[in-house]
Structure formats: structure tokens, C-alpha cells
TILUMDREN-390440 format. One record per residue (C-alpha): z, y, x. Coordinates in Angstrom, 3 decimals, decimal comma. Example, Ala and Ser with C-alpha at 12.3 -4.5 7.8 and 13.67 -1.06 7.14 Angstrom:
<nodes>
7,800:-4,500:12,300 $
7,140:-1,060:13,670 $
</nodes>
This chain:
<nodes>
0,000:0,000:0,000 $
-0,618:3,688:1,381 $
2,631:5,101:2,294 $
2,020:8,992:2,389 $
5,708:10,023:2,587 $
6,503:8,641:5,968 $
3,088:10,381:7,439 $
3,675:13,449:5,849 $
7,663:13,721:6,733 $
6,043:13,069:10,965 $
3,319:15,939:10,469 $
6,130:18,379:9,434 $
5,292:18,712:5,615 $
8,201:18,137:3,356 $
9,063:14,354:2,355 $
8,186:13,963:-1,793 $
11,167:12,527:-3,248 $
9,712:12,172:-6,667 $
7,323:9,778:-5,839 $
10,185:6,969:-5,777 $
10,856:8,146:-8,802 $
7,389:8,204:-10,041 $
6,885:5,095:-8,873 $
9,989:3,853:-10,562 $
9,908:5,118:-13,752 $
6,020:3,141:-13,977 $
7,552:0,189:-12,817 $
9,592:-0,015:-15,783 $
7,332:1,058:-18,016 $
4,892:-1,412:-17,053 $
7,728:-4,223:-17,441 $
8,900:-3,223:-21,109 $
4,836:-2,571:-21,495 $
4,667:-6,632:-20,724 $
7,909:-7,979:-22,476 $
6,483:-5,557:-25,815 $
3,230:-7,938:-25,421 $
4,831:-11,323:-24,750 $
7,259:-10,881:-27,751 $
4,145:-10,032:-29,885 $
1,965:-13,097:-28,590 $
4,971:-14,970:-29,342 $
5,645:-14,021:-32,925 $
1,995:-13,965:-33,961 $
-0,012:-16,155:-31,565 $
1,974:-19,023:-30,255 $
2,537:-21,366:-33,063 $
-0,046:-23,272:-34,889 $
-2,904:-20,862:-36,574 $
-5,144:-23,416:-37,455 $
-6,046:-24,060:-41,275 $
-7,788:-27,442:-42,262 $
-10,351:-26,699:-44,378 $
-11,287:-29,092:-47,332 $
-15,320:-28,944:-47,554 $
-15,546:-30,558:-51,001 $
-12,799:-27,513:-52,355 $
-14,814:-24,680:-50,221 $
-18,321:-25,961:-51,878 $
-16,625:-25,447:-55,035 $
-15,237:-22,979:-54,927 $
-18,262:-20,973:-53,250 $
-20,619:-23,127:-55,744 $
-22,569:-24,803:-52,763 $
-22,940:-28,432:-51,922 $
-20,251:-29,985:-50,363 $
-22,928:-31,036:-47,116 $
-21,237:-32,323:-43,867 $
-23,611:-31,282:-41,145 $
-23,699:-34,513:-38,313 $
-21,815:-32,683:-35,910 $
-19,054:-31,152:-38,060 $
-15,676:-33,010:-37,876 $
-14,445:-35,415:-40,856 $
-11,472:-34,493:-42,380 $
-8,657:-36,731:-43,086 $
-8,028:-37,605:-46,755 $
-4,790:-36,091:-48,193 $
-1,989:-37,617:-50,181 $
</nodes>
């Protein structure tokens, strides 16, 4: 990383304090930032989100054919 204070303290210019700050305060930020997102994936995207979808109750209901195209998965039958 580029280290400007200690450079800039040896050519006589005045040492920035606030950039430890600076770089503190975004450090934190950036870490509530990430535990804001996790606790979001977790309470919408984690679990199971898939719905099985009954063809013959989508045709229907949409007033189609109930066609199974080769490659489209067979659903189990339900009790």
C-alpha cells in the first residue's frame, strides 16, 4: 500500500493525522457494509426458494396443454 505520511513527515511537510482516521472510519463502514449484506442473503436467499411446479395444474390454469417437452424433468406424483 502507498504510505504517504511517513514520506511526507521526512520531506518536512506536516504528518496527516486524519488519514488513520479516514482510513478507519472506512474500515468499519465497509465491515457493517458486509455484515448488512450477509444478514440479508441470509434471511432472503439461503433457505430453499425453489417451487415445484405441477404442469397438468399450470396448463389449466393458463388453458394450454399440459405437454412435457423430452428434456423437461418429471415431477413426482403427490399424496
Amino acid at each position: 500500500m502507498l504510505e504517504p505520511d511517513r514520506h511526507a513527515s521526512d520531506a518536512g511537510t506536516p504528518a496527516r493525522p486524519w488519514r488513520g482516521a479516514l482510513r478507519r472510519e472506512l474500515v468499519w463502514i465497509l465491515v457493517l457494509k458486509f455484515a448488512a449484506l450477509t444478514l440479508l442473503w441470509a434471511l432472503f436467499f439461503r433457505g430453499p426458494h425453489q417451487s415445484l411446479v405441477n404442469t397438468q395444474a399450470l396448463a389449466e390454469r393458463l388453458g394450454l396443454s399440459a405437454a412435457v417437452h423430452p428434456g423437461a424433468p418429471r415431477e413426482a406424483p403427490r399424496d
